[in-house]
C-alpha positions in Angstrom: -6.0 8.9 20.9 -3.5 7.3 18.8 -4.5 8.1 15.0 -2.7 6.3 11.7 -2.9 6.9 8.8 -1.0 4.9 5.8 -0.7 5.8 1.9 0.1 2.9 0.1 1.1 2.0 -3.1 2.7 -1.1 -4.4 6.1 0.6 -4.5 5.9 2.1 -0.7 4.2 2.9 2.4 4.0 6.5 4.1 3.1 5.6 7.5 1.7 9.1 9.3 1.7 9.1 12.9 -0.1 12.0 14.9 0.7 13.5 17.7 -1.4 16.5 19.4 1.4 19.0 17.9 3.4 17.0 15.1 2.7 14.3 12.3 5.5 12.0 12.1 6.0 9.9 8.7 7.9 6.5 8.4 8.7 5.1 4.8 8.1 1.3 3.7 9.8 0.1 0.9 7.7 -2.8 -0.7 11.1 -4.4 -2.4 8.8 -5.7 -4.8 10.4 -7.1 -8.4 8.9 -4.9 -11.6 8.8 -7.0 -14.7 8.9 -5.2 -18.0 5.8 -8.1 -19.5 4.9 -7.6 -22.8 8.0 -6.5 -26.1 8.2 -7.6 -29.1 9.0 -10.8 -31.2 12.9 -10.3 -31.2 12.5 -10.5 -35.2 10.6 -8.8 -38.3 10.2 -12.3 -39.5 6.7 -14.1 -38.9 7.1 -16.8 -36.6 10.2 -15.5 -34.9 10.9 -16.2 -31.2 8.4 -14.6 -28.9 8.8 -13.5 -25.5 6.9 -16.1 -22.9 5.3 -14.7 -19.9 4.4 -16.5 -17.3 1.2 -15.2 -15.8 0.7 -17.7 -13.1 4.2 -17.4 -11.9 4.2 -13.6 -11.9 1.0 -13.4 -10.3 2.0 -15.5 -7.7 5.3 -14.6 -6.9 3.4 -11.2 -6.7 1.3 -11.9 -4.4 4.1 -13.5 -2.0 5.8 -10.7 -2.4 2.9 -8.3 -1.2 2.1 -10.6 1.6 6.1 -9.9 3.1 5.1 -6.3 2.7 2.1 -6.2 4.1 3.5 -7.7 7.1 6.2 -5.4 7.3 3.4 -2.6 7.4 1.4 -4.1 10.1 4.7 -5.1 12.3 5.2 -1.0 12.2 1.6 -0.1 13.2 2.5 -0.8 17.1 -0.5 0.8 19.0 -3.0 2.5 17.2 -6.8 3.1 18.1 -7.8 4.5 14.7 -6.4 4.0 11.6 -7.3 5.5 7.6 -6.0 4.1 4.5 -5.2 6.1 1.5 -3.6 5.3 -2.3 -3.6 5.4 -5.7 -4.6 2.4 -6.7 -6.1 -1.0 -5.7 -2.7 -1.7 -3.2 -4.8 -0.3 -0.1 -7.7 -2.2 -0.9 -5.7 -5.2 -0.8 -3.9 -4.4 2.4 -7.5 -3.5 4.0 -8.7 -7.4 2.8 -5.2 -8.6 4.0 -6.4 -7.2 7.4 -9.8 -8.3 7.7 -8.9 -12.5 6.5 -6.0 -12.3 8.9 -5.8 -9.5 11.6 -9.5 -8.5 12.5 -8.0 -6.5 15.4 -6.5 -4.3 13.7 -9.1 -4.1 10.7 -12.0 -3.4 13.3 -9.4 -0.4 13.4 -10.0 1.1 10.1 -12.1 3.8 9.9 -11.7 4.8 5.8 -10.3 3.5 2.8 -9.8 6.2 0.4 -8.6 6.6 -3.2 -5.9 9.8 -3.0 -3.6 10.3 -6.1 0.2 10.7 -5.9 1.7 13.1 -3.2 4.6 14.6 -1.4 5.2 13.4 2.1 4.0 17.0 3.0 1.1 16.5 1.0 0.3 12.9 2.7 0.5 14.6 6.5 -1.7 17.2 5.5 -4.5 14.6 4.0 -4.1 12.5 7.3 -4.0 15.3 9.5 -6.9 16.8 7.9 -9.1 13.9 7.8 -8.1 13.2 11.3 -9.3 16.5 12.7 -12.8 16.8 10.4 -13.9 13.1 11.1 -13.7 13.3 15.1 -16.2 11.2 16.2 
């Protein structure tokens, strides 16, 4: 049985792979932009220039961007008959309703969607591995 597991963040993807023996890990980069949003007026005088943001842009220069990453994810996940999804923060619920609109095949794959804090690459095998080997079904 071929079990995946991925921690994602916005910033990268751990990719585990088991094996019987071994957990192998492949890193994602997302290559997403960071804006600094937000600063001050530029002056102490009232009425000064103002930084602009551009929500709409942002947003959806965003969301293009996490749409070339997800892909990248998925174009790594070659064969896989169980898959968990792990991460900080909303970027694996996203990439769980990325799969469902647009790959059911693989989303009929996932078998949890947890929230797990920051880690060391050690620390991400050993959550994969051991949710692997306590949810046998």
């Amino acid at each position: 049985m071929k079990n995946i597991g991925i921690w994602l963040d916005k910033r990268n993807a751990h990719i585990v792979r088991l094996s019987p023996n071994d957990a192998k890990m492949q890193t994602i980069d997302s290559e997403m932009d960071s804006y600094n949003i937000g600063g001050g007026s530029g002056t102490r005088f009232k009425g000064g220039p103002q930084d602009v943001v551009h929500d709409s842009k942002y947003l959806a220069h965003e969301q293009k961007q996490l749409k070339a990453y997800f892909s990248k994810i998925i174009e790594a996940l070659d064969e896989v008959d169980q898959l968990g999804l792990f991460g900080p923060a909303e970027a694996a619920q996203m990439f769980a309703k990325e799969l469902k609109a647009h790959h059911k095949e693989l989303s009929a794959k996932v078998v949890t969607l947890q929230k797990a804090d920051s880690m060391t690459e050690n620390q991400i095998k050993a959550l994969v591995r051991d949710y692997f080997k306590n949810n046998r079904e």
